[in-house]
N, C-alpha and C positions, 0 to 999 in steps of 0.2 A: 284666756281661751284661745286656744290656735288649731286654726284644720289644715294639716300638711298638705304641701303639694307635693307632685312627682315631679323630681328632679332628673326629667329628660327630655335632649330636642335633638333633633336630626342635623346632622352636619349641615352647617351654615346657614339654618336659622337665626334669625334673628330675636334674642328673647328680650322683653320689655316687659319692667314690674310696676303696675300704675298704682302710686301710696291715694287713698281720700277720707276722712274722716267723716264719717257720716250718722246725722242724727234722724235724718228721714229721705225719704226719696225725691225729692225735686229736681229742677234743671239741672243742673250741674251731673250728680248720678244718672239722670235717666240716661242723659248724653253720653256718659262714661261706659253705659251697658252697651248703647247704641256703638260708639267707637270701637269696644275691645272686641262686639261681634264680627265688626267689620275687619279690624284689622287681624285676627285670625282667621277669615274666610278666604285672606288675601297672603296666607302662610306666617305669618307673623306667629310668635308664640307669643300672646300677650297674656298676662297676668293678672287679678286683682287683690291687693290688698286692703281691708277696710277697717280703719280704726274704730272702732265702737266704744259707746259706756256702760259702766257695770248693767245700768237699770234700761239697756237700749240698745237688745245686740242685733237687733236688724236683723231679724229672721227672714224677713221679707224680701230683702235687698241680695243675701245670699241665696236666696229660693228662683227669685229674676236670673240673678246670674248662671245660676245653671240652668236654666231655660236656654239662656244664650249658649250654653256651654264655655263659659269662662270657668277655669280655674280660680279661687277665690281662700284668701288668707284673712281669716279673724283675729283680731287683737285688741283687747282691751287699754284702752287711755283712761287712769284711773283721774288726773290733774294735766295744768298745764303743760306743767311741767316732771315730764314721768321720764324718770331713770331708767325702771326697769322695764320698759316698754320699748325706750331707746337702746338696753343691750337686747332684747326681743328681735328688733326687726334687724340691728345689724346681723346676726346670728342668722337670722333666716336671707338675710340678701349675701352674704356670704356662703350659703348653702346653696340656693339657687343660682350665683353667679350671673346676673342680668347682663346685657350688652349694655342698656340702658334704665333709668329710672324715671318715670314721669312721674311728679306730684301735682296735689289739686286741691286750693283751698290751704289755707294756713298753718293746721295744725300738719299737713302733708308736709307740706315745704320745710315745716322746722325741723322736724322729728325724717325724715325722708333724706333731707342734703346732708344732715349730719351723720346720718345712720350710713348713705350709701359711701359718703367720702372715708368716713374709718371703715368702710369695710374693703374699701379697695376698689370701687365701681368705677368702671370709665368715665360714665358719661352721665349727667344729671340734669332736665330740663323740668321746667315746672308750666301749666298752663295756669292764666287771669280769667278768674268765671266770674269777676265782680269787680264795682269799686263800695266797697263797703265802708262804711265812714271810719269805723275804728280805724283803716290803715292810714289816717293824716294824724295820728298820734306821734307824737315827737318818738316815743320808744318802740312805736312797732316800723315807722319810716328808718330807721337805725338798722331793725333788724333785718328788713327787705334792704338795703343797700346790700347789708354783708352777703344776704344770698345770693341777692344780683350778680356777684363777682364771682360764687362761687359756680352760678350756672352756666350751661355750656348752648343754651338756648331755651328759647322761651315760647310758647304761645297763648295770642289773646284772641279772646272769643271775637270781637271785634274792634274796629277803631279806634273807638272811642275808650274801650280798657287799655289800648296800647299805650292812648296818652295817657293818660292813667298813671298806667306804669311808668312811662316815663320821669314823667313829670312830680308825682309824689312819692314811688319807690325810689326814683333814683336808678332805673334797669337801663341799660346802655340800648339807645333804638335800632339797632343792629343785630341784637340776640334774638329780636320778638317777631315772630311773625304773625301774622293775621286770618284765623283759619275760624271760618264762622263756622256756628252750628247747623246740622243738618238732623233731617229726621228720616224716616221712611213716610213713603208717601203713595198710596193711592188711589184713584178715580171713585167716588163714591158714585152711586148711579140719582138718580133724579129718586126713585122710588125708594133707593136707601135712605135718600134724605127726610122724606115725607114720612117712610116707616118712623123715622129717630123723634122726630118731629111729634108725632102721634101719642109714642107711647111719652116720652118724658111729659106732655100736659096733662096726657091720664093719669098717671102717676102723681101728679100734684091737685088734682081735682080742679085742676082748667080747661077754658074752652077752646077747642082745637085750632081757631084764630088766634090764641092768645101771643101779644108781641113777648116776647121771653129775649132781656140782657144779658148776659150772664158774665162771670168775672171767675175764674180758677187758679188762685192764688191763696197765699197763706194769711193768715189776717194777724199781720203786722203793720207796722207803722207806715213802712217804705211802698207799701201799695196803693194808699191814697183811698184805701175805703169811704173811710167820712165826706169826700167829697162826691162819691159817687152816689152815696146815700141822699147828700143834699139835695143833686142834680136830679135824683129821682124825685123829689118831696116835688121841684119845680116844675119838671114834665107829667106831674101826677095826674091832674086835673083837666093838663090837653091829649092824653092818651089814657081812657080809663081801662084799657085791656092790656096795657105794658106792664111786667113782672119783671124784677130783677132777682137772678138766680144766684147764688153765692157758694160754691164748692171749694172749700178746704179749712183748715182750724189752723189755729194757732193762739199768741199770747192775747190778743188784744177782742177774741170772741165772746165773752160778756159784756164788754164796753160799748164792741157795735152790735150787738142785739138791744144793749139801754139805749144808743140814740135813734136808732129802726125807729121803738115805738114813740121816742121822744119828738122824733120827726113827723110823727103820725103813718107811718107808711109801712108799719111791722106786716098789716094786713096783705103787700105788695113785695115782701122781699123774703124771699124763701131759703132759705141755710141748709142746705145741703151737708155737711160737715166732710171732711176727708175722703174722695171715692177715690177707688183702684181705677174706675171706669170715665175718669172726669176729661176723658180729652175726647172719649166717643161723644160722651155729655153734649158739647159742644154741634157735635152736628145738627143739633136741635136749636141752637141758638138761632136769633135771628140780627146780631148783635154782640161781639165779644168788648167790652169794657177793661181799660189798662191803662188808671191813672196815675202808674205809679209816681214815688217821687224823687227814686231814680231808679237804677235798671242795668245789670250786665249786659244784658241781651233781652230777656223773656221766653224763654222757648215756647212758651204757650201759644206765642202770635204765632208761629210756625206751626201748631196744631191748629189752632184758628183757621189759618188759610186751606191748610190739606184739605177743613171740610167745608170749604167756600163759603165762609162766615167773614162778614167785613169785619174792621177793628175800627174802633176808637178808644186813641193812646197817648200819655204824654211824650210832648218833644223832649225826649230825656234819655242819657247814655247812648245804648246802642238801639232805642226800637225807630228812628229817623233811617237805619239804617236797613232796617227789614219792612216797615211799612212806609209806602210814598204817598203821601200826604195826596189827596182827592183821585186815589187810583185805586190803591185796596185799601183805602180807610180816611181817618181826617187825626189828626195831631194836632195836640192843645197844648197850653201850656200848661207845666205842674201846679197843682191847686188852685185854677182858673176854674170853678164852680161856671159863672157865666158861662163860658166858651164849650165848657162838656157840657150843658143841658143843650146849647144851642146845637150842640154838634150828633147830640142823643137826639133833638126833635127833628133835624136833618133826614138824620137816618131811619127812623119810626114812621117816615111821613111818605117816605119814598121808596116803595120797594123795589123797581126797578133799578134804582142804584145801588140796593145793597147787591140784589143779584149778581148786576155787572161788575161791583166792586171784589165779591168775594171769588169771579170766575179770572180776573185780572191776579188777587191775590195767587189762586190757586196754581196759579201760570209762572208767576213769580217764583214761587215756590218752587214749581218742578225746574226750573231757570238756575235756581242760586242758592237753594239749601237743599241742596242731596246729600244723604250720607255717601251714594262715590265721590262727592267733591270732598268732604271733610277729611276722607279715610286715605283721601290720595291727596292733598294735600299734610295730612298730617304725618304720612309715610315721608313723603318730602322730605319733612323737618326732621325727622327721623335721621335718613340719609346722610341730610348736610351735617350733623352734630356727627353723626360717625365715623364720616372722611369717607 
């Protein structure tokens, strides 16, 4: 399935075709929608193309992007390894004739560096939104070396994916640069917050003091749910009005609903499943939980902060990097049950610190992850690959 684009830009434009393969909308995408807005409001003709599966064409995902007003290219990835998909997008990046190609995520970078090198593309840069364990595999380490060579520049969401890169792809630390994520950001009022605050307890049939955690992530392994669930079981007893709130799905959601009640604490942890709305959600928090057990980035601590919600996070990948440890939040170590209940009854106990902490975050925020820093950093690197 392919939706054409128009094949026109105004004398010396710059046009850029951003490949990602996408099975739902989280960090990586949201950031990608947030980017191409930016960088076509700044003259750029930027691009999307999104690989899809037969049974997962991400209606949704194209429905966003024209919200943005990105231009946006459908293609079905029927296997790993798809032939006809690979003569697909050379055909179409020979049609459009990009300056440049930016991929994102693995199946981008494979099908994307090959596609745009036979088709004649100058320039090919990929960005690192993760360190995902598959890539210490002796055969996908292999295959990131070869693209390493083949790219003419790179960016990592953070520091800590640069070593990453470095260090397990093999990506020369030259190519990479370092361009955090940003979101839009702004000022919620005091009565915004109390409105948000209000209606999400009525909504779950709580009382309007009620302490509410809440965690917005997928429920997969690398998030560290079960340990947030234990932490809850141990602060149950000295906080009987704290709720821990659980917004998104994924593989492992009958598992942690059988240890909820096996905890005893089904009655206190409320599952939300998948919202469009999960990052307003949050303004209602009084508490954002992220114990993952490791971490790109997170973008979510960055919605976190926008609505002056403190975090407690693991010291893991890149969120050291976005949360400072007893300023806008506290950081544990990965799977330290102790250390997050102690650092959940910290924050429960005190609300004047959470306040202070999440008005420090929110500050942060407007400081160091703006979309003009990303979009102007990432034009940068743009730049320098082009000569």
């Amino acid at each position: 399935m392919q939706m054409p684009l128009e094949n026109t830009r105004h004398r010396g434009t710059m046009r850029v075709i951003h490949i990602i393969k996408v099975t739902r909308i989280s960090g990586a995408e949201r950031h990608l929608l947030l980017l191409l807005s930016g960088l076509i409001q700044r003259g750029v003709d930027a691009r999307l193309v999104v690989l899809v599966e037969p049974d997962k064409l991400m209606d949704d995902m194209l429905a966003e992007a024209r919200e943005h007003d990105i231009q946006i290219t459908r293609l079905v990835i029927r296997r790993d390894y798809d032939l006809a998909l690979l003569w697909k997008l050379r055909a179409l990046l020979r049609e459009q004739k990009p300056d440049l190609v930016h991929t994102h995520l693995v199946h981008a970078d494979l099908f994307g560096f090959v596609a745009a090198k036979t088709a004649g593309v100058g320039r090919v840069i990929s960005s690192r939104h993760n360190d995902d364990q598959f890539r210490y595999r002796p055969r996908w380490r292999k295959m990131h070396r070869r693209l390493w060579r083949w790219a003419d520049g790179g960016i990592a969401i953070s520091d800590s994916i640069k070593r990453f890169a470095v260090e397990v792809e093999g990506a020369p630390a030259e190519k990479i640069t370092v361009v955090h994520y940003g979101i839009d950001f702004a000022w919620l009022s005091d009565d915004d917050i109390s409105a948000a605050r209000r209606q999400l307890r009525a909504d779950l049939g709580l009382a309007p003091d009620a302490l509410l955690l809440g965690m917005v992530c997928r429920l997969v392994e690398q998030k560290g749910i079960p340990y947030a669930l234990e932490a809850m079981r141990r602060t149950r007893a000295g906080y009987p009005d704290a709720h821990l709130l659980i917004a998104g799905d994924g593989e492992k959601a009958d598992e942690l609903r059988r240890l909820a009640s096996a905890l005893g604490i089904a009655d206190r942890v409320h599952w939300l499943g998948w919202r469009s709305d999960a990052a307003d959600l949050m303004a209602a928090f009084d508490l954002l939980l992220a114990p993952s057990l490791w971490e790109g980035f997170g973008l979510v601590l960055l919605e976190a902060m926008a609505r002056r919600v403190p975090v407690i996070a693991s010291r893991v990948g890149a969120i050291p990097e976005v949360i400072v440890h007893g300023e806008t939040g506290l950081l544990i170590e990965p799977r330290d049950v102790d250390s997050l209940a102690q650092a959940m009854a910290r924050l429960l106990e005190d609300r004047p610190l959470r306040k202070y902490m999440g008005l420090l975050g929110a500050a942060r925020l407007e400081e160091r992850f703006s979309i003009e820093r990303m979009v102007e950093a990432t034009m940068a690197v743009y730049r320098r690959v082009l000569g």
